[in-house]
Kinemage of the C-alpha trace (Angstrom):
@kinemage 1
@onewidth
@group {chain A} dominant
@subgroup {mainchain}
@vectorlist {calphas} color= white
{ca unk a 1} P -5.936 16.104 9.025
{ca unk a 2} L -4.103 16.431 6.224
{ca unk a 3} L -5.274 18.621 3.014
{ca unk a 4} L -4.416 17.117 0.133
{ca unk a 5} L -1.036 14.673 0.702
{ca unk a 6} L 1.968 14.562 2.006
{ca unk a 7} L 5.532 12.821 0.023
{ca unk a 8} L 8.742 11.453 1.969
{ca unk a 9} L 11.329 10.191 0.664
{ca unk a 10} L 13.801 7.945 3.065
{ca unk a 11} L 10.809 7.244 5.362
{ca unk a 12} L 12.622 4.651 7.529
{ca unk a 13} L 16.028 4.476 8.690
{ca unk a 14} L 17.653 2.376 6.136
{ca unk a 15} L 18.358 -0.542 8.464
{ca unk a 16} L 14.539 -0.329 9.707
{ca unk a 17} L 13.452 -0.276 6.125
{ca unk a 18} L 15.624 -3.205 5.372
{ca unk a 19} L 13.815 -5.057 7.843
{ca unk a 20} L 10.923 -4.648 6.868
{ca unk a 21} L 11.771 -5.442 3.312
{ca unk a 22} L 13.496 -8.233 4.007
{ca unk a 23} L 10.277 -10.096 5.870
{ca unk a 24} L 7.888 -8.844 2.734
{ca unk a 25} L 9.623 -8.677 -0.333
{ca unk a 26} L 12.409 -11.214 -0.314
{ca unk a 27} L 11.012 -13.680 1.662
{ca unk a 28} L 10.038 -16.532 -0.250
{ca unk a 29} L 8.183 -17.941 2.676
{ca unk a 30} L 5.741 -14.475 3.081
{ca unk a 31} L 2.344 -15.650 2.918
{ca unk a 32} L 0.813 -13.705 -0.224
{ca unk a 33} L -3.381 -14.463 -1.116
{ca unk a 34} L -4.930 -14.189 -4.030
{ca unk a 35} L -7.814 -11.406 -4.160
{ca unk a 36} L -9.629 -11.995 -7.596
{ca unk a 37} L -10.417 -7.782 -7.753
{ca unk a 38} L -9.014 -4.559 -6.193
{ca unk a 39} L -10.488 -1.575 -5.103
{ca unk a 40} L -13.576 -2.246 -7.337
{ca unk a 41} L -14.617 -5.149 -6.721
{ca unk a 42} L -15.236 -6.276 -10.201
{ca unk a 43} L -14.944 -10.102 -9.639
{ca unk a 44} L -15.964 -10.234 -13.477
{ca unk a 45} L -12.735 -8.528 -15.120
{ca unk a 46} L -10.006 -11.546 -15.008
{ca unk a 47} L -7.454 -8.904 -15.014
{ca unk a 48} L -8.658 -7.281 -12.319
{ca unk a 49} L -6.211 -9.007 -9.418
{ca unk a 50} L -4.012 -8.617 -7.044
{ca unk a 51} L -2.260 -10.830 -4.111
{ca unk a 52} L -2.808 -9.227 -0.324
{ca unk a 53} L -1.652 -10.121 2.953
{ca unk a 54} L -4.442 -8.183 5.418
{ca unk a 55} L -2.202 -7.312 8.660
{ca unk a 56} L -4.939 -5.722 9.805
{ca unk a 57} L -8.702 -5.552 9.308
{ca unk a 58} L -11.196 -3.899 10.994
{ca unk a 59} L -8.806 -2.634 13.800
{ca unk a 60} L -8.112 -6.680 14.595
{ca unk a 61} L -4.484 -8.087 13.952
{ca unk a 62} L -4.907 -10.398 11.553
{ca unk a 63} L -0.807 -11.125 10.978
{ca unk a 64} L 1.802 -12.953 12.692
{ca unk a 65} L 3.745 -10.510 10.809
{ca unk a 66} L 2.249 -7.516 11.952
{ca unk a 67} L 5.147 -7.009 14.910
{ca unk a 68} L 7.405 -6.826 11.925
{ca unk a 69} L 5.789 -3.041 10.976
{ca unk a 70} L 6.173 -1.449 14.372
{ca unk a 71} L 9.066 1.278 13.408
{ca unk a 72} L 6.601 2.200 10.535
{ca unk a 73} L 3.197 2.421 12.643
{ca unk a 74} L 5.220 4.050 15.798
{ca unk a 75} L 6.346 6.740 13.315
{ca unk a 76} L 2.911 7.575 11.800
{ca unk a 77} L 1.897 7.949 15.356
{ca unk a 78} L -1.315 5.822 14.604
{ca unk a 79} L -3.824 6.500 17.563
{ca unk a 80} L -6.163 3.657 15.929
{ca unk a 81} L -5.105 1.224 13.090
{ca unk a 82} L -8.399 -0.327 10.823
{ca unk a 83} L -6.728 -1.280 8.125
{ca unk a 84} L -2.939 -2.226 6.976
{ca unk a 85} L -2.443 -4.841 4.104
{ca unk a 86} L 0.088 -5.132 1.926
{ca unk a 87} L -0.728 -5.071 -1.892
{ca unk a 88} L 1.081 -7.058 -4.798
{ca unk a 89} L 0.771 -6.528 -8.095
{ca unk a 90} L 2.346 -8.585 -10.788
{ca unk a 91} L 4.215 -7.712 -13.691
{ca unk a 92} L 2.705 -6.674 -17.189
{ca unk a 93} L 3.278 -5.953 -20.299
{ca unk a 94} L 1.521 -2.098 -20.389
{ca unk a 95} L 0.799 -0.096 -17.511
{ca unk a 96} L -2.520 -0.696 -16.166
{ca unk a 97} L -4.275 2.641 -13.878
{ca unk a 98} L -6.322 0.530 -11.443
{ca unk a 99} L -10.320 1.360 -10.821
{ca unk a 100} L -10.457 4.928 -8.769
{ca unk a 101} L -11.602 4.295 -5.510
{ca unk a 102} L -11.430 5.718 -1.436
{ca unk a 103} L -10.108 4.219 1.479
{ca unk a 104} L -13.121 5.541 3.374
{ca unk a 105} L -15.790 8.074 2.431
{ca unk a 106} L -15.891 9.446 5.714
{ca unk a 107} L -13.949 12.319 7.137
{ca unk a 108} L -11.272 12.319 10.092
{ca unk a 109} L -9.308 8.948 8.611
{ca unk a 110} L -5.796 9.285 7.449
{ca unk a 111} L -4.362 6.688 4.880
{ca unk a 112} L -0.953 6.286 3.945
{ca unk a 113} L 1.119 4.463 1.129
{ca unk a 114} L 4.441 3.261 1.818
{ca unk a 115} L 6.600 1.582 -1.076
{ca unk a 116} L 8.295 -1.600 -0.515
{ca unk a 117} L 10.162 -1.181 -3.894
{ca unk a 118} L 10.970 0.855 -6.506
{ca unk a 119} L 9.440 0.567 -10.276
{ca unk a 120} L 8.104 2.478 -12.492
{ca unk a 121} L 4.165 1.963 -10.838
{ca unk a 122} L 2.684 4.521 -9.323
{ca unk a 123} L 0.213 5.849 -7.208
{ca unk a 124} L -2.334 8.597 -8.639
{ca unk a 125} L -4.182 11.169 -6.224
{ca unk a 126} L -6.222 14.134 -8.556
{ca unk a 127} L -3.875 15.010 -11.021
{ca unk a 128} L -0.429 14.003 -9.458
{ca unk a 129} L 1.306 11.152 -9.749
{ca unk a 130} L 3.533 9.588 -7.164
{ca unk a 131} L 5.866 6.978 -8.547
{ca unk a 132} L 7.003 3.847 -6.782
{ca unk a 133} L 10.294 4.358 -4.716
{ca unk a 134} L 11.262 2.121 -1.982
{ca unk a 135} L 11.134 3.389 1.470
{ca unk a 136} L 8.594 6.561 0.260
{ca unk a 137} L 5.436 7.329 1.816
{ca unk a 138} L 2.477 9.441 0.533
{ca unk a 139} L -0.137 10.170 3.630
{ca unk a 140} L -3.796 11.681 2.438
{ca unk a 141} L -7.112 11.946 3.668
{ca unk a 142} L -8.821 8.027 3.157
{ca unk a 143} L -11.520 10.042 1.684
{ca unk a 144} L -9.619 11.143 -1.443
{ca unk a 145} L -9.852 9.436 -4.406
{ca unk a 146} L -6.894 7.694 -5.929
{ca unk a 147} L -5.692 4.622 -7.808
{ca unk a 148} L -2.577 2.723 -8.187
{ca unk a 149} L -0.763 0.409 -10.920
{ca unk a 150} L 1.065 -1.956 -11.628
{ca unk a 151} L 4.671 -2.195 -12.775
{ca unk a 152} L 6.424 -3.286 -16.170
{ca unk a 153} L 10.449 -3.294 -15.483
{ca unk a 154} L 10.081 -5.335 -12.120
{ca unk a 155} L 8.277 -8.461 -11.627
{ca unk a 156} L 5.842 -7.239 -9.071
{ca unk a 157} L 5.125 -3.839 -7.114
{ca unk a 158} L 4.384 -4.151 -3.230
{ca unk a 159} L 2.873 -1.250 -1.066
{ca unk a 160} L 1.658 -1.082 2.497
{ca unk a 161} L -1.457 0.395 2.430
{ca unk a 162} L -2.387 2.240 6.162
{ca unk a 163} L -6.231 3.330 7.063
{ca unk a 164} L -6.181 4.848 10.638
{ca unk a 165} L -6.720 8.024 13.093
């Protein structure tokens, strides 16, 4: 388990990464869903949205995409997968730090965060921010708290957000 989190930077080969990319982000045909709240599940704060695509949920495939991430879950050597979904959040005109929240409150999961493109978001665990590069991950404990944002010199910012053992 890891301590507190781990950063890399060129995660994927660049051709895998690429791939991957190109079936999320610049495919107008990706299936995106509106999800009116994030982490906090504040249904009430009309700013608090975001579009998802749930790959996986409760360890069931829930994508005909899902195929598409296999260099990226082979890598993380995922024994069990409960959650992957891909997050996007629009453009605005101020930075906006999401509602703090945990993957899981247990113990023993791993999550992971893995950029889809670069902008000047960011994710925030304790005190350290990670910003938004394409083809970085940042792997924690699901127990520790974090938040993300959203972006405001690129329309959108899209992660891949990993719960598993």
């Amino acid at each position: 388990m890891i301590k507190k989190y781990n950063v890399i930077d060129n995660y994927l080969p660049k051709n895998e990464f690429l791939k991957i990319k190109n079936e999320i982000v610049d495919n107008e045909y990706f299936p995106w869903y509106f999800n009116n709240y994030k982490s906090g599940n504040d249904k009430n704060n009309f700013l608090d949205y975001q579009f998802v695509h749930t790959f996986v949920i409760n360890g069931k495939i829930n994508s005909f995409y899902f195929n598409k991430l296999n260099p990226l879950i082979k890598k993380l050597k995922i024994k069990k997968l409960l959650r992957l979904k891909a997050n996007l959040n629009p453009i605005s005109h101020k930075i906006i730090e999401f509602k703090k929240h945990r993957d899981r409150n247990e113990k023993g999961f791993t999550s992971a965060i893995f950029y889809l493109n670069t902008n000047n978001g960011y994710t925030k665990i304790g005190n350290k921010k990670i910003q938004s590069i394409e083809n970085r991950i940042v792997i924690f404990p699901s127990n520790a708290s974090h938040f993300g944002t959203n972006a405001t010199n690129l329309s959108n910012r899209i992660i891949l957000n990993f719960v598993y053992v």
